[in-house]
C-alpha positions as CSV (number, residue, x, y, z in Angstrom):
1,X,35.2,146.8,116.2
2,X,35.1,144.3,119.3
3,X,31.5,143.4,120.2
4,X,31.5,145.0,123.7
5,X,32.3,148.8,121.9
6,X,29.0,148.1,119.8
7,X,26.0,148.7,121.8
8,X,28.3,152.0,122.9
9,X,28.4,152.9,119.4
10,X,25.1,152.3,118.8
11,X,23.6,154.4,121.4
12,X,26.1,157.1,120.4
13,X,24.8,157.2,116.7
14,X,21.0,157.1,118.1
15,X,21.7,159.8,120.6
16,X,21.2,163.0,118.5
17,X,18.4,161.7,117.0
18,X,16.6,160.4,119.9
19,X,17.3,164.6,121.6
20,X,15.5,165.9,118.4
21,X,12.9,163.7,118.9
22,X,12.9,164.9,122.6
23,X,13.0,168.6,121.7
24,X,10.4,168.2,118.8
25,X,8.2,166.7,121.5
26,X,8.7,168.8,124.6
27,X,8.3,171.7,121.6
28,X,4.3,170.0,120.9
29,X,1.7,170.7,122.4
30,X,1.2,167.1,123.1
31,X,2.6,167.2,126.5
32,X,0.4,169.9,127.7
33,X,-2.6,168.0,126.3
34,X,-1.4,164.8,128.2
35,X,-1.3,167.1,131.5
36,X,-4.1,168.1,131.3
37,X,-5.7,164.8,130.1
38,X,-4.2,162.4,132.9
39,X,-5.3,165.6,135.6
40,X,-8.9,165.2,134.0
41,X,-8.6,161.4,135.3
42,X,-7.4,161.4,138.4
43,X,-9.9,164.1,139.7
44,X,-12.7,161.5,138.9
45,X,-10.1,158.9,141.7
46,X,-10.7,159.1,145.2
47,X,-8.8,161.3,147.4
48,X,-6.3,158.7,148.3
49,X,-5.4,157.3,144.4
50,X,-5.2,160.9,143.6
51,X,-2.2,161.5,146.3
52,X,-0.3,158.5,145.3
53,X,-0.5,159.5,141.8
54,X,0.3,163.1,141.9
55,X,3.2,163.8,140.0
56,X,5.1,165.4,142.7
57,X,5.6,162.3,144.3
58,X,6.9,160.4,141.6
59,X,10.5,161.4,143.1
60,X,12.7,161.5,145.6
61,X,14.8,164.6,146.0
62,X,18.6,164.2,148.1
63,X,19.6,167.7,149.6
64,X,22.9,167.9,151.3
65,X,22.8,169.3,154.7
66,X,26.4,169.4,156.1
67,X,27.3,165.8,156.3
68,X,23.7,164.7,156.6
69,X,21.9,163.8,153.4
70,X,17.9,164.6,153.8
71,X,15.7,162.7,151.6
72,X,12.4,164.4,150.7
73,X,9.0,163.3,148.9
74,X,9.8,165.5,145.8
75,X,8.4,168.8,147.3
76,X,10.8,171.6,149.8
77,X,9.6,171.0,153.1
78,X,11.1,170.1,156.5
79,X,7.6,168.7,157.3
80,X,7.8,166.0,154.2
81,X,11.4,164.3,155.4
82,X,10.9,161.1,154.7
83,X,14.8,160.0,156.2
84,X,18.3,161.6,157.1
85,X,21.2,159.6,156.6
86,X,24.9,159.9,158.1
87,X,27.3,160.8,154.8
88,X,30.2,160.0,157.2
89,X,29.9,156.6,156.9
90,X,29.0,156.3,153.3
91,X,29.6,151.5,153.4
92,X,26.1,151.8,155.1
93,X,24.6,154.1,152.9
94,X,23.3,151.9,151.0
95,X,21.6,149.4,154.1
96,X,20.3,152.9,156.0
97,X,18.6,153.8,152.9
98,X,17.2,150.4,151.8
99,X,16.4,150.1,155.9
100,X,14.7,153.4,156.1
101,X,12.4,153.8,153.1
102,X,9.9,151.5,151.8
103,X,10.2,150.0,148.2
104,X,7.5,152.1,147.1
105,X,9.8,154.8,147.8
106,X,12.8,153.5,146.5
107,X,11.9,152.5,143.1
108,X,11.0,156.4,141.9
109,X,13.2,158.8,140.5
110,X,16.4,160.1,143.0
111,X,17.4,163.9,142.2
112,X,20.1,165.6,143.8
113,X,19.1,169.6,144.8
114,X,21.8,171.7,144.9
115,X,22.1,175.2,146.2
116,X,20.4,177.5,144.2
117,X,23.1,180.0,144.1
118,X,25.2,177.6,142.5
119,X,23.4,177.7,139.2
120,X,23.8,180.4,136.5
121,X,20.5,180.7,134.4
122,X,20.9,182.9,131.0
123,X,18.1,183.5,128.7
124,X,19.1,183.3,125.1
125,X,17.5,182.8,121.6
126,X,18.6,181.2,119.1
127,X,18.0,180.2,115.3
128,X,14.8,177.3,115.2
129,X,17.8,175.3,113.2
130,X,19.4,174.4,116.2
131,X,16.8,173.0,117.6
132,X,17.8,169.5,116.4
133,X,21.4,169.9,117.9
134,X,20.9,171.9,120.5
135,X,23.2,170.4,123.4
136,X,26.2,170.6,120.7
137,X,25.1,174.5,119.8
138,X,24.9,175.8,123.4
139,X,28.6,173.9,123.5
140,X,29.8,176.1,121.6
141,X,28.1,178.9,122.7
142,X,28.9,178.7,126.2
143,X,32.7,180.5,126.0
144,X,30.4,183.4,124.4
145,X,27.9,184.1,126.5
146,X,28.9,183.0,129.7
147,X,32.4,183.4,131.4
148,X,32.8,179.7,131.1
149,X,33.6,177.2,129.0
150,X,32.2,173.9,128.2
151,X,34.8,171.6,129.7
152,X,34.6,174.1,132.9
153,X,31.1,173.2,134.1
154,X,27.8,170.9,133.7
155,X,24.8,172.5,131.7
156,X,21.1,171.9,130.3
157,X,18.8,173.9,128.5
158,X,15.0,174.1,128.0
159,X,13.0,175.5,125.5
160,X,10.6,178.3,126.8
161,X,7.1,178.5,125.5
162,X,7.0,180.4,121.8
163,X,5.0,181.0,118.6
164,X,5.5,178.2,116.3
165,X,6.1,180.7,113.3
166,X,9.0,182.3,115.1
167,X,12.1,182.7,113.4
168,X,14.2,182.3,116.6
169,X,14.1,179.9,119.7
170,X,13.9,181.1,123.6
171,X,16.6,179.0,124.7
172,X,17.0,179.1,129.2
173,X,20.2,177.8,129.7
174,X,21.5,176.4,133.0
175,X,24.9,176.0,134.3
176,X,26.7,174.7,137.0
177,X,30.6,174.5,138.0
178,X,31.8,170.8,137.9
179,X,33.7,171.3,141.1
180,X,30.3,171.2,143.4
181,X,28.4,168.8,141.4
182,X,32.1,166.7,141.5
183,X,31.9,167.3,145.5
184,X,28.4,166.4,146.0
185,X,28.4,163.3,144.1
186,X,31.7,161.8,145.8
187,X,29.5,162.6,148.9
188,X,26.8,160.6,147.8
189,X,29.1,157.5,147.6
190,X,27.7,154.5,146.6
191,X,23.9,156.2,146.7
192,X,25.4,158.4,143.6
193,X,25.3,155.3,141.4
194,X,21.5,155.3,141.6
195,X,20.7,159.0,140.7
196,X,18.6,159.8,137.8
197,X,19.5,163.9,137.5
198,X,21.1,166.5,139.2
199,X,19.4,170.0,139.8
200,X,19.3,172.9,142.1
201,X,16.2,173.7,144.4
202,X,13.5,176.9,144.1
203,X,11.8,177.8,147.2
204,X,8.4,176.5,144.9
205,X,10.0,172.9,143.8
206,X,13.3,172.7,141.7
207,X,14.7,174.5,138.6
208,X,13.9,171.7,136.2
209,X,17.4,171.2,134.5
210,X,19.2,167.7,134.6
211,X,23.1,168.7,134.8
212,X,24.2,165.0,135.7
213,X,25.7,163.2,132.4
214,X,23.7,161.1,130.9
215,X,26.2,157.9,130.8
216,X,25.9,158.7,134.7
217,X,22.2,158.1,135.1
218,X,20.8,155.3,136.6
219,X,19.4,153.2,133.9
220,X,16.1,152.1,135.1
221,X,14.9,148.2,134.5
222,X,11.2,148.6,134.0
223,X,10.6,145.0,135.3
224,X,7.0,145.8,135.9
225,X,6.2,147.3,133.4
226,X,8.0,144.6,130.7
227,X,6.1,141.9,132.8
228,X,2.8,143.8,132.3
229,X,3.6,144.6,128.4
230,X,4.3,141.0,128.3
231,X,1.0,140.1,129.5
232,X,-0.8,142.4,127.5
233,X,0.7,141.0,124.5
234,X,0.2,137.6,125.7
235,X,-3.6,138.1,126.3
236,X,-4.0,139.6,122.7
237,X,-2.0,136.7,121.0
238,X,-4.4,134.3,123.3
239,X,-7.6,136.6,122.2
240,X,-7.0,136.2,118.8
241,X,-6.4,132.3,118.9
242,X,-10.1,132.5,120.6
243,X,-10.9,133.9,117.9
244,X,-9.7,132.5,115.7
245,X,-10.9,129.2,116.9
246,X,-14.4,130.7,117.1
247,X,-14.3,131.5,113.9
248,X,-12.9,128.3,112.7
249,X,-15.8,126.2,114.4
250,X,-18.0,129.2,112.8
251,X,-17.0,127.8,109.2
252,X,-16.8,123.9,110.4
253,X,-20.7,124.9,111.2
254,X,-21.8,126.6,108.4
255,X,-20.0,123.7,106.1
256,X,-21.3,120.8,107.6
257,X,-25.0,122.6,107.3
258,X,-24.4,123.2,103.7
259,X,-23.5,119.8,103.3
260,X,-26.3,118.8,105.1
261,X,-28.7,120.9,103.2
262,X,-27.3,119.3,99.9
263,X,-27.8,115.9,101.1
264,X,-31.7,116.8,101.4
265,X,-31.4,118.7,98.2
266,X,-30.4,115.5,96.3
267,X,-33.1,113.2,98.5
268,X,-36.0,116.1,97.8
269,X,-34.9,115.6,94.3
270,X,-35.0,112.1,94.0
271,X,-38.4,111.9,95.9
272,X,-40.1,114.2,93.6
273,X,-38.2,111.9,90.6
274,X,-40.0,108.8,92.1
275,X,-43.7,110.9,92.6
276,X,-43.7,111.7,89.5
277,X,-42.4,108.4,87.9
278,X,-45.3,107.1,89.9
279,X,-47.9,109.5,89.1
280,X,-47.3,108.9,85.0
281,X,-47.5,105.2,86.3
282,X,-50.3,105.6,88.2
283,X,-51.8,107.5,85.2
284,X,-50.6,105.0,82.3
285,X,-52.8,102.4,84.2
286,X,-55.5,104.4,84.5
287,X,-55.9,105.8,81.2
288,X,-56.3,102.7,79.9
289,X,-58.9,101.6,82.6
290,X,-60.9,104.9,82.0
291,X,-61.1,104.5,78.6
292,X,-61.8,100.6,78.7
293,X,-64.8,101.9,81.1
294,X,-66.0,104.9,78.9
295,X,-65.3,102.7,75.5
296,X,-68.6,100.9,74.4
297,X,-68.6,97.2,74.1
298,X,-68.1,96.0,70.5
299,X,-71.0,93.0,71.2
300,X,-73.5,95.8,72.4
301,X,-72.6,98.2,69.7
302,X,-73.0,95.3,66.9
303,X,-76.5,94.4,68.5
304,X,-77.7,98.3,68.5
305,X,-76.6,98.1,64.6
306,X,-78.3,95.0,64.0
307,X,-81.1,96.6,65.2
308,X,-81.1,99.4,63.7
309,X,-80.3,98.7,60.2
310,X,-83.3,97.2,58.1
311,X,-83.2,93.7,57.1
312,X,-81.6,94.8,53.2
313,X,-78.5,96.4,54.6
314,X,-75.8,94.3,55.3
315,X,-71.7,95.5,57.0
316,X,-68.9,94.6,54.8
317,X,-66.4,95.7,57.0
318,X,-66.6,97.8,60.2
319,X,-63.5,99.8,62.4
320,X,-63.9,101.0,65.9
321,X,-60.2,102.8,67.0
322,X,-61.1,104.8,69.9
323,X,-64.5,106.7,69.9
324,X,-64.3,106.6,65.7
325,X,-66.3,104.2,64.3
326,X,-66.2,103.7,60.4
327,X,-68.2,101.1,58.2
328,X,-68.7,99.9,54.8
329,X,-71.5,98.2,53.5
330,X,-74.6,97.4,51.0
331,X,-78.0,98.4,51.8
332,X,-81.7,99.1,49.7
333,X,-82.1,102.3,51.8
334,X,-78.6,103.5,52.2
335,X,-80.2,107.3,52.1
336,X,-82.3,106.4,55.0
337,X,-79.0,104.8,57.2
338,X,-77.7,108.4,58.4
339,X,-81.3,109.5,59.8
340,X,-81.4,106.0,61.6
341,X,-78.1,106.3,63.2
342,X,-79.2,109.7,64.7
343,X,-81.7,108.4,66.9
344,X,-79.7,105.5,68.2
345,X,-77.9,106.3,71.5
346,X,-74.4,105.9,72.3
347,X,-73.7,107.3,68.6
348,X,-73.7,110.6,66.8
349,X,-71.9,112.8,64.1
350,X,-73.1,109.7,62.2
351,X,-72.2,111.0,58.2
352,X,-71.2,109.2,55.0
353,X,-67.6,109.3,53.8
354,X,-68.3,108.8,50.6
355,X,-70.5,108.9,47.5
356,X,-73.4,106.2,47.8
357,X,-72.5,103.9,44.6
358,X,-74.9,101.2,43.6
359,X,-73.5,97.7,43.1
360,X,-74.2,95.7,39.4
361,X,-74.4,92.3,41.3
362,X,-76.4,92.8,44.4
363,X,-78.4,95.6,43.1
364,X,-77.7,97.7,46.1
365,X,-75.9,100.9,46.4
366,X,-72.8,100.7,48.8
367,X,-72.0,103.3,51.2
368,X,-69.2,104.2,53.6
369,X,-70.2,105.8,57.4
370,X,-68.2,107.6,60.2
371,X,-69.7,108.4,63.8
372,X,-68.2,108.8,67.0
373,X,-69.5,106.4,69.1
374,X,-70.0,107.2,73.0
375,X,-71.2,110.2,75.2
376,X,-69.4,113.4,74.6
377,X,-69.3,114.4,78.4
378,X,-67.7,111.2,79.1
379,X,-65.4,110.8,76.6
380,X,-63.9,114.7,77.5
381,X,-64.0,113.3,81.3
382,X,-62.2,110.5,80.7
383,X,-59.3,112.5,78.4
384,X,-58.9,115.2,80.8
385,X,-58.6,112.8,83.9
386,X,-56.3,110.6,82.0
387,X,-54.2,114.1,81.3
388,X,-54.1,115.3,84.5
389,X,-52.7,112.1,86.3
């Protein structure tokens, strides 16, 4: 298959579906919807948007007068003429019809109207099977139900409103000899090249059939509307660059304050490290300076004893470690010692440690004392101070 027969081929295979698809929709009641929608919107337009939208206008209609071709704004009525061209001299066609309509005007839809009379219309139903290949059914129905045959004249159809559950479809059918259609268009000339359908006027607009063949019609470039499609699409793709971009600074932001936020983290951390290092320091050097201030000197505590003690009692050994104060010695009243220690201040829980045992040699009994030495307020003070830093 050479290259130029495929796009030919293509379209040929896609045809029949593309009708089905046609028929299925016109069959919806989408279209009505639509109608009815896009009328809802153009009443809230002013007067002026609302007559260069209305549907009516969207076409141009070609009625052939004689050997004058009268071009009207899509509605019949003399008043609405928007030119009349000469078909006997159809190499200015073209120039008189470019010369006498603005572009506006020549860019919509061109139907040729032809006499009414020339159009057979047939009501017929059908099974809702052949819905999906309609033009092909009405082919071959044609020789049937009209005194024609297919090859004989041009034909459409339209599908009349019906219940969706019906077993049969209301088929209008629409016919035309070739031989006018064949005369009008070589009247046309070079104008025939650019006409989108072919249908026959009604005193109220026009039938609504399309007999021109479809290889015929002008295929319409949608420049516009591929330039606006384009920048639609353009604008999205640029939209979601934006963002995106937005939301890639969005995540640069939040990374670089969680980064931030660790960084303080880590130097709240080591701060309160280096507090608390310095508070136990702090606290080392002052529990010893507390309890060198609350501990009584050893000199003062010896002269108290000295005091105290009678002449006949002597210290063997004596032990201070902390606020404990232990001694062992000899004395002629070692009874008497603990009563003596109890009035002396700076000491108390004075108590012996051991059974009083007399000595052979010096003839005094030896003894063994405990006390705390100190103030009790002071020496809790000083612990609980020496805790808490």
């Amino acid at each position: 298959m050479s290259a130029s027969r495929l796009p030919s081929s293509i379209s040929d295979a896609l045809t029949p579906t593309l009708n089905r698809l046609r028929l299925r929709y016109a069959q919806s009641p989408l279209p009505a919807f639509l109608d009815w929608w896009f009328a809802q919107l153009r009443s809230c337009l002013p007067q002026r948007w609302r007559a260069a939208l209305e549907t009516k206008d969207a076409e141009l209609w070609f009625v052939i007068d004689e050997r004058r071709l009268l071009i009207r704004r899509g509605v019949v009525d003399a008043t609405d003429l928007l030119a009349e061209l000469d078909l006997n001299a159809p190499d200015e066609l073209n120039a008189a019809f470019d010369e006498k309509l603005a572009e506006d005007l020549r860019n919509r839809r061109r139907v040729l109207l032809l006499p009414s009379h020339q159009v057979l219309r047939r009501r017929m139903h059908l099974p809702v099977a052949a819905r999906d290949n309609l033009a092909t059914v009405l082919g071959f129905e044609l020789d049937r139900q009209t005194p024609f045959r297919a090859e004989q004249v041009f034909f459409d159809s339209r599908i009349l409103p019906h219940d969706s559950a019906a077993k049969t479809l209301p088929i209008e059918l629409g016919l035309v000899p070739r031989e006018p259609v064949n005369e009008a268009i070589a009247a046309l000339g070079p104008l025939a090249l650019q006409l989108d359908g072919i249908d026959a006027g009604t005193p109220s607009g026009r039938m609504g059939f399309n007999f021109l063949v479809t290889s015929q019609r002008r295929r319409r470039v949608h420049k516009l509307l591929w330039i606006n499609l384009a920048l639609v699409a353009a604008s999205i793709m640029f939209l979601l660059l934006a963002m995106s971009h937005l939301v890639d600074n969005r995540v640069a932001a939040v990374e670089s304050l969680r980064l931030e936020s660790d960084a303080q983290r880590d130097a709240a951390r080591d701060v309160a490290g280096m507090r608390k290092s310095l508070e136990e320091a702090v606290a080392g050097a002052n529990f010893l300076a507390v309890r060198k201030s609350v501990a009584p000197s050893v000199i003062e505590l010896l002269n108290t004893l000295t005091e105290t003690f009678p002449d006949d009692t002597f210290i063997e050994r004596i032990n201070l470690a902390g606020s404990t104060l232990s001694m062992t010695g000899q004395s002629g009243q070692a009874a008497q010692l603990i009563e003596l220690l109890r009035d002396v201040k700076g000491i108390r829980e004075a108590a012996l440690s051991g059974p009083i045992a007399p000595d052979a040699r010096s003839g005094k009994d030896r003894f063994n004392i405990t006390a705390q030495v100190g103030e009790p307020k002071v020496e809790e003070d000083a612990d609980a101070a020496a805790s808490g830093r």
